[in-house]
C-alpha positions in Angstrom: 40.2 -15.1 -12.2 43.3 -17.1 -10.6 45.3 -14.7 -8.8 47.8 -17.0 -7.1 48.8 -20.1 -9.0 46.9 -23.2 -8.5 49.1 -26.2 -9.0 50.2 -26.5 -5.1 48.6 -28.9 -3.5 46.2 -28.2 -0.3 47.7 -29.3 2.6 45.1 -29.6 5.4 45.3 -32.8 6.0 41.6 -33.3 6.8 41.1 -32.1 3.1 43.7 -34.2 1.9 42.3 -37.0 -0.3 39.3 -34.9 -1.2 41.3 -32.4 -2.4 43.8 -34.6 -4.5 44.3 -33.0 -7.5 42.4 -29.8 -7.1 43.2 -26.4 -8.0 43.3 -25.1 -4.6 45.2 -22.6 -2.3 47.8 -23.4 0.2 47.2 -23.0 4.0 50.5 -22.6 4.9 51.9 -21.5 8.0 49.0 -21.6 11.1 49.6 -20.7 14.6 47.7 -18.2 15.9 44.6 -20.3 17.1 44.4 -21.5 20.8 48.2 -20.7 21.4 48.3 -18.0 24.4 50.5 -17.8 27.2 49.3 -20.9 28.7 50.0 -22.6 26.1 48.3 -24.6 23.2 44.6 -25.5 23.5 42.1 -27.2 21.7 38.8 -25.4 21.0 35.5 -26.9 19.3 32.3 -25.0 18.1 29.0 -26.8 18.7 28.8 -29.8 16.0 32.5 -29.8 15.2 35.2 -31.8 15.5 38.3 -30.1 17.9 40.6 -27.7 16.1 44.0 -27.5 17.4 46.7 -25.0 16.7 50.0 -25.1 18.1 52.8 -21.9 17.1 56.1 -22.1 18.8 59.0 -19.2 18.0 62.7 -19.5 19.1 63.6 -15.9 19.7 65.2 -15.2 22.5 68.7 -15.9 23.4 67.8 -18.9 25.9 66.3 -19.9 23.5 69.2 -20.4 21.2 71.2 -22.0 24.1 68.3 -24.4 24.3 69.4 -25.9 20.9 72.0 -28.8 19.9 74.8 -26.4 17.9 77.5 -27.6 16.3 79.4 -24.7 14.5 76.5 -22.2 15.4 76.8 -20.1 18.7 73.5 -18.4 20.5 74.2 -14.3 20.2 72.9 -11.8 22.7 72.1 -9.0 21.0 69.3 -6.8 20.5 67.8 -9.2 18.5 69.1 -12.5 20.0 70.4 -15.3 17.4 71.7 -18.4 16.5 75.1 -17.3 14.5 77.0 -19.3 11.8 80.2 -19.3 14.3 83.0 -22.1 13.8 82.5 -24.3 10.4 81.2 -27.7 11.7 82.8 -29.2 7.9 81.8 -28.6 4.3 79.4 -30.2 1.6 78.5 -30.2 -2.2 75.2 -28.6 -3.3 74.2 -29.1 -6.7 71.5 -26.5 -7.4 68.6 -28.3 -9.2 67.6 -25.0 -11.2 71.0 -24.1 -12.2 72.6 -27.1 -12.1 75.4 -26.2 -10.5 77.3 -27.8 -7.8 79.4 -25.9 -5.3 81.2 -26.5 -2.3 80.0 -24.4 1.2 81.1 -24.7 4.9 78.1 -25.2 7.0 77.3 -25.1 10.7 74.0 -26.4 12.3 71.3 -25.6 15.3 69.2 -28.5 16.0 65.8 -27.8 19.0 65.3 -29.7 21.0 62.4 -32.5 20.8 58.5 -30.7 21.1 55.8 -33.2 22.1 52.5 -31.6 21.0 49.6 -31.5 23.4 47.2 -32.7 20.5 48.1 -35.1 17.6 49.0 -32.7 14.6 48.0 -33.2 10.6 50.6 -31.0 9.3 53.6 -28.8 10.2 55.0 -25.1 8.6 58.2 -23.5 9.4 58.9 -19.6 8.9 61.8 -17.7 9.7 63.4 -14.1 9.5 67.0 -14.1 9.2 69.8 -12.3 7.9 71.9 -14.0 4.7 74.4 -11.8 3.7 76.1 -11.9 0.5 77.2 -15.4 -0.4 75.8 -17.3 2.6 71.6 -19.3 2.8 70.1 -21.6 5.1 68.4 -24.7 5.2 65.6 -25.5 6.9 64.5 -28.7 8.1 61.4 -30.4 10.2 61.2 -34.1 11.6 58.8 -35.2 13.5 57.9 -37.7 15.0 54.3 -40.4 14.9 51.6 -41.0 17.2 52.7 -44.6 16.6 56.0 -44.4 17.6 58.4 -43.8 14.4 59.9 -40.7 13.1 60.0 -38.9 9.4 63.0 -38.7 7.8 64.4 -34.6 7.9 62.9 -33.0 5.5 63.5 -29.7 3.9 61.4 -26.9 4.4 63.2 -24.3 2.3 66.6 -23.6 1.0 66.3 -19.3 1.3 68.8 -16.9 0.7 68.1 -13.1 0.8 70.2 -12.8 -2.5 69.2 -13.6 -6.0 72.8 -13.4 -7.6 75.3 -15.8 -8.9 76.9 -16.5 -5.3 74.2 -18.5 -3.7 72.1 -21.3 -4.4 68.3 -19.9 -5.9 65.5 -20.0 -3.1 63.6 -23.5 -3.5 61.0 -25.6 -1.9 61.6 -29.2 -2.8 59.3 -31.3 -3.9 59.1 -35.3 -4.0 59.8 -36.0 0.2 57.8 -38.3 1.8 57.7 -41.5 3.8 54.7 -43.4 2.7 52.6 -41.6 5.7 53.8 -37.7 5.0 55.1 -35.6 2.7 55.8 -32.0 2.0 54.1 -30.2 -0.8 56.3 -26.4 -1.3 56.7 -25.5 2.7 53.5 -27.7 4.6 54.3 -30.6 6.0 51.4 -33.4 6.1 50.3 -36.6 7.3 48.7 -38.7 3.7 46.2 -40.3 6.0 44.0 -38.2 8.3 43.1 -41.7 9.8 46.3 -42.7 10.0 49.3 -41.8 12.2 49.6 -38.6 12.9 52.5 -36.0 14.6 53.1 -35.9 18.1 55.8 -34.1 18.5 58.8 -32.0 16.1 62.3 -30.9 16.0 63.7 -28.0 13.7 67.3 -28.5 12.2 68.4 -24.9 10.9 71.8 -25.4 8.5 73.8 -22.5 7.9 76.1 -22.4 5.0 78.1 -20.1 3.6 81.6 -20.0 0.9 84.5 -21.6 2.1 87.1 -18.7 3.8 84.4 -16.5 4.0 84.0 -14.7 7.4 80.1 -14.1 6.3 78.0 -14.7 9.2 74.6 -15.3 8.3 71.9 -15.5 11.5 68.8 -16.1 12.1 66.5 -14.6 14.5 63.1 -15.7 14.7 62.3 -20.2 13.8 58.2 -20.2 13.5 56.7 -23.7 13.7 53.1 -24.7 13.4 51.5 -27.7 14.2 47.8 -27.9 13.8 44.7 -30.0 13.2 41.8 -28.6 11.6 38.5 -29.9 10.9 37.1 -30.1 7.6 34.2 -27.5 7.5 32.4 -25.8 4.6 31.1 -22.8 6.7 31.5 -21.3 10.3 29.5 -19.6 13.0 28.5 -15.9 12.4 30.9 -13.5 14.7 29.3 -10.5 16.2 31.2 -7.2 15.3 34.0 -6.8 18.6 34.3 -2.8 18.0 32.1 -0.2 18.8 33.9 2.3 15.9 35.5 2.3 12.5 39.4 1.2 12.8 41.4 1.4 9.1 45.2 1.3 8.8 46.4 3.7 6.6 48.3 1.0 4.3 49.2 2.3 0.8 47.4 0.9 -2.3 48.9 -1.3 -4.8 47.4 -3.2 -7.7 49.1 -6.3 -8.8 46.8 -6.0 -12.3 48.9 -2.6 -13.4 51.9 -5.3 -13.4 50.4 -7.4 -16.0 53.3 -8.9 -18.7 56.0 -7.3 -16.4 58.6 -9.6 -15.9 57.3 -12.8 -16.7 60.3 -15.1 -15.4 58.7 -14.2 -11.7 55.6 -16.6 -12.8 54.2 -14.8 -15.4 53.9 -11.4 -14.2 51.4 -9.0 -12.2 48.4 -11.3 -12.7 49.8 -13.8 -10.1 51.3 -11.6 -7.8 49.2 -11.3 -5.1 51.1 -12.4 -2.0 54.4 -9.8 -2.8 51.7 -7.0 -3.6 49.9 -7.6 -0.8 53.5 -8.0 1.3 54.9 -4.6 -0.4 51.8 -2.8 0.8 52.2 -3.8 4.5 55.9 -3.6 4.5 55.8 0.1 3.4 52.9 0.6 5.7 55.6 0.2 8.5 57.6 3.1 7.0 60.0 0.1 5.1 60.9 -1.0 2.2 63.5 -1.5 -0.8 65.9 1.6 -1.7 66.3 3.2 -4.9 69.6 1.4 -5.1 67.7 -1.6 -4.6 65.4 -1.3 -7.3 67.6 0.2 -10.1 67.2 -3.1 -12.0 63.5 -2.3 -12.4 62.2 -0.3 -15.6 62.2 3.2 -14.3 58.4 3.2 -16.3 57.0 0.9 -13.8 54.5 2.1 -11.3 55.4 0.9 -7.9 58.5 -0.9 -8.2 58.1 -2.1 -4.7 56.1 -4.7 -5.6 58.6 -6.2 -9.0 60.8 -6.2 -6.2 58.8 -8.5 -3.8 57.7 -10.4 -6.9 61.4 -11.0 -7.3 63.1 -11.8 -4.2 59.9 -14.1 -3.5 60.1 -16.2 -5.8 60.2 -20.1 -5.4 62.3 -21.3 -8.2 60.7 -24.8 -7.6 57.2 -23.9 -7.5 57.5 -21.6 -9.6 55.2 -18.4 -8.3 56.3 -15.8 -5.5 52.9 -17.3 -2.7 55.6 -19.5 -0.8 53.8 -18.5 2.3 57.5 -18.5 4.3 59.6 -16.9 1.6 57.1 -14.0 1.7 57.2 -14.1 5.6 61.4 -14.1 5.2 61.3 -11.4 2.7 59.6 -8.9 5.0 61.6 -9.7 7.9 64.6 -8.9 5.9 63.9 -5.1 6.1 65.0 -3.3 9.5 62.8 -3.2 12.1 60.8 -6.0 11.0 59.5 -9.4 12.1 56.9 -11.8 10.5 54.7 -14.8 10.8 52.8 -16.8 8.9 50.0 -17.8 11.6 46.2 -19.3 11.3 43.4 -17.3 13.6 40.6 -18.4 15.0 38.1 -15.7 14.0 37.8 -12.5 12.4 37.0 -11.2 15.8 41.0 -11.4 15.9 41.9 -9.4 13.3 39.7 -6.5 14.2 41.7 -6.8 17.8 45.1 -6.2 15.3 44.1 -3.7 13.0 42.3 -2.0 16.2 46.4 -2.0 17.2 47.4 -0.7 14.2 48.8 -4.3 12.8 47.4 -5.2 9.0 46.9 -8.5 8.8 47.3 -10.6 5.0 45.1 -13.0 4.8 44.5 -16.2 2.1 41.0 -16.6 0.7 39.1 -18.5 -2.4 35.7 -18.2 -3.7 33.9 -18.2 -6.5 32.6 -14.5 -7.4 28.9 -14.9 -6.2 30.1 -15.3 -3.2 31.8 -11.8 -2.8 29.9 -9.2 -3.3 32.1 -6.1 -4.8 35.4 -8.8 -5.7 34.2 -8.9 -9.3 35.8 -12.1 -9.9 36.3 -15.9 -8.3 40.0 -17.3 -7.1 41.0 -21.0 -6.5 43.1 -18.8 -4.0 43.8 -15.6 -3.7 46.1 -12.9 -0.6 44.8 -9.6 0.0 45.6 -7.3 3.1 43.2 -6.6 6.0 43.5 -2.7 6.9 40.4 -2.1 9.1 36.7 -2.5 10.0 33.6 -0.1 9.0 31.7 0.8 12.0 28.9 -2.1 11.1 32.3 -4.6 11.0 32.2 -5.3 7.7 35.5 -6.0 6.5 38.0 -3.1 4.6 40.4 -4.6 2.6 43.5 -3.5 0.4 42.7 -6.3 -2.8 45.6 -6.5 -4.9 43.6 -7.7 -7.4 41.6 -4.6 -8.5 42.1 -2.4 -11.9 44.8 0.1 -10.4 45.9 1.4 -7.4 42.8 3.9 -6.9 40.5 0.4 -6.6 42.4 -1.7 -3.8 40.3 -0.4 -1.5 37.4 -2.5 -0.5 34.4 -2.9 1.9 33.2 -6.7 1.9 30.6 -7.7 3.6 31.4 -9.2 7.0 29.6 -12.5 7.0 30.5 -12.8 3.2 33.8 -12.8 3.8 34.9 -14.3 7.0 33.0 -17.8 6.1 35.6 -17.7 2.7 38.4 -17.1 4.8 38.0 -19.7 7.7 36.3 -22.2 6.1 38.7 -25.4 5.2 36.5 -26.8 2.1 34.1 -25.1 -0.5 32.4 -26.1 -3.9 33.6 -24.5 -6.9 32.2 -22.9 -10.1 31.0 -26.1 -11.4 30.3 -27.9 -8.0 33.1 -30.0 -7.1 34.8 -30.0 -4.0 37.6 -27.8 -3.0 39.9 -27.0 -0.1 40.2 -23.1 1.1 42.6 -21.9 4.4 40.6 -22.7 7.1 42.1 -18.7 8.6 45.7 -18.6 7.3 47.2 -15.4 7.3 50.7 -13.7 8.0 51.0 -10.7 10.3 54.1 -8.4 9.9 54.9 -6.4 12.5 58.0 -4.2 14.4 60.2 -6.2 16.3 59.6 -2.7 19.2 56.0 -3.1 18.9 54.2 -0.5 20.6 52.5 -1.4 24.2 49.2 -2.1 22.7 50.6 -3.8 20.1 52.6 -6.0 22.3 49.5 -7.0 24.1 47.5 -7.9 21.2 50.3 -10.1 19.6 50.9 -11.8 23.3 46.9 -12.5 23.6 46.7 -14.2 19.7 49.9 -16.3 20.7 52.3 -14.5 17.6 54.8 -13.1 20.8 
């Protein structure tokens, strides 16, 4: 059973070459690891190589003032932002899925340069911004090599909130690279983990929006990840951290009850395990789409919440709805919301969240013996973390289970946290494949509640 598609290439860049061609399972966006207030660090378990994680947010309004604008303006709100202001020109777009080309006015925030304590393998970018009707962003990455040259910018995403005929359709975009990196759908990677490697970034965020219009699109949290992770086929044991049973009271939703529905959004239910899993958490925090919002959906479809994730998550380039940043985006979008797509260092962390009330969605791939209760094998598969049994085996909200009475699950602690932090594993018929090495994303308010706050600052998401 392949619950998320399996053509995107595995991008840690340890993996790289031994991974070429393999059905496999994004890591995308990393940064919880090693990244507390003091900054990045490197950490290393007895007989491994270093493993370092670097997450940096712009959210605050110095930290939009930090940033080269030209047309954009820092805003200090509630919710400080860089804001489409004056237009810095305009430029064509031809949209490769529509083929269309259109004219917008476009203004730009550049950060300044980032020199990374630790030479990086790969780079992710996630956002949460507003697009209002008629308006999308670009964004961009370059960094810059351990021998001294710099990446062309390359695009990260071109997102819009909509999916109407006034903007461009949400795309990765495939073919960049230099002859020592290259993107594959939103991860940035070096070709070569012998080779040169990043030592540094800068983010380029284009606004855009139709000529005239007074749209003012924003955005108010930039997520970059820098990271270099050893290859490993298994981890250390953890210890239980709790001394009781912690379980978030998420709702259940089966992505298998969506089978054949909508097929355009990559084929239906079967594959939609990352907007399942994100429409779970998202009305977990009391949010969600409106009845307005959904009135395109079949009124005889069981939680429409989730067509609608499927839907406005979709990657019209890689054509399934587990772009790890478009998910990220799409959660952010409701009120109250913010979002990152993060890697953490041990399960140990996620009980400190879900202790706090905070789910955590996490990327995994196995084959089925090595499950007990899954009931099938993935070449890479998202299911929500809600809790811990008093033993600390895990609870989980599995999308992909028979119907919403079967998400629930207890998996067996050391089962399941070597599937999710390893970085390479042997499939079904033996061969070597690539797995997340941690990756997860963590929704959460953008109030968070004071023990909340504290765990977020202590894993480096705040």
């Amino acid at each position: 059973m392949n619950t998320t598609p399996a053509r995107r290439r595995t991008v840690l860049a340890a993996a790289a070459v031994a991974a070429a061609g393999a059905a496999s399972v994004t890591p995308a966006i990393a940064g919880g690891t090693g990244r507390r207030p003091d900054g990045p660090v490197a950490r290393q378990h007895a007989g491994e190589a270093p493993e370092f994680v670097s997450l940096h947010s712009w959210t605050s309004y110095d930290d939009w003032r930090s940033g080269d604008a030209e047309g954009t303006r820092a805003d200090h709100g509630p919710r400080p932002a860089v804001v489409f202001d004056t237009p810095r020109g305009t430029t064509d777009y031809r949209d490769p899925h529509t083929k269309k080309t259109a004219t917008w006015e476009y203004a730009t925030w550049t950060s300044p340069r980032r020199r990374l304590d630790h030479p990086a393998t790969e780079i992710i970018l996630s956002w949460n911004a507003d697009t209002p009707a008629g308006t999308w962003l670009r964004a961009e990455v370059r960094a810059a090599y351990t021998d001294g040259g710099e990446t062309p910018w390359y695009t990260m995403g071109v997102w819009t909130a909509g999916d109407g005929k006034d903007v461009p359709r949400r795309t990765s975009v495939d073919g960049q690279k230099d002859g020592k990196s290259s993107v594959s759908t939103d991860t940035l990677a070096v070709d070569d983990a012998d080779g040169p490697r990043f030592a540094g970034y800068r983010v380029r965020l284009t606004l855009l929006r139709a000529p005239d219009s007074d749209a003012r699109p924003k955005v108010w949290r930039l997520n970059a990840m820098a990271s270099d992770v050893p290859e490993r086929f298994g981890v250390p044991a953890s210890k239980p951290g709790l001394d009781r049973a912690v379980e978030c009271r998420a709702p259940s939703f089966s992505q298998d009850i969506h089978k054949g529905q909508y097929p355009q959004y990559d084929g239906g239910g079967e594959a939609w395990c990352s907007p399942t899993s994100s429409a779970m958490i998202i009305k977990y925090w009391g949010r969600g789409p409106t009845p307005k919002d959904m009135a395109w959906i079949n009124p005889d479809y069981k939680d429409p919440e989730v067509c609608q994730a499927a839907r406005f998550t979709y990657d019209y380039q890689y054509e399934g709805c587990g772009n790890w940043p478009f998910n990220a985006a799409y959660a952010a979008t409701y009120r109250g919301l913010e979002s990152v797509v993060t890697r953490l260092r041990s399960v140990n962390d996620v009980e400190r969240l879900t202790a706090a009330g905070i789910p955590v969605i996490t990327s995994v791939s196995f084959i089925e013996s090595e499950l007990d209760g899954a009931g099938y094998g993935t070449a890479g598969h998202l299911m929500a973390i809600v809790g811990f049994t008093e033993d600390g085996d895990v609870i989980a909200h599995d999308p992909a289970s028979k119907d919403d009475d079967a998400v629930r699950h207890v998996y067996k602690r050391r089962q399941w946290e070597n599937i999710w932090l390893r970085t390479k594993r042997k499939d079904d018929k033996g061969k070597v494949q690539s797995a997340s090495g941690g990756v997860c994303y963590v929704y959460f308010p953008v109030n968070p509640a004071p023990t909340q706050h504290r765990v977020l600052k202590r894993l480096g998401i705040l």
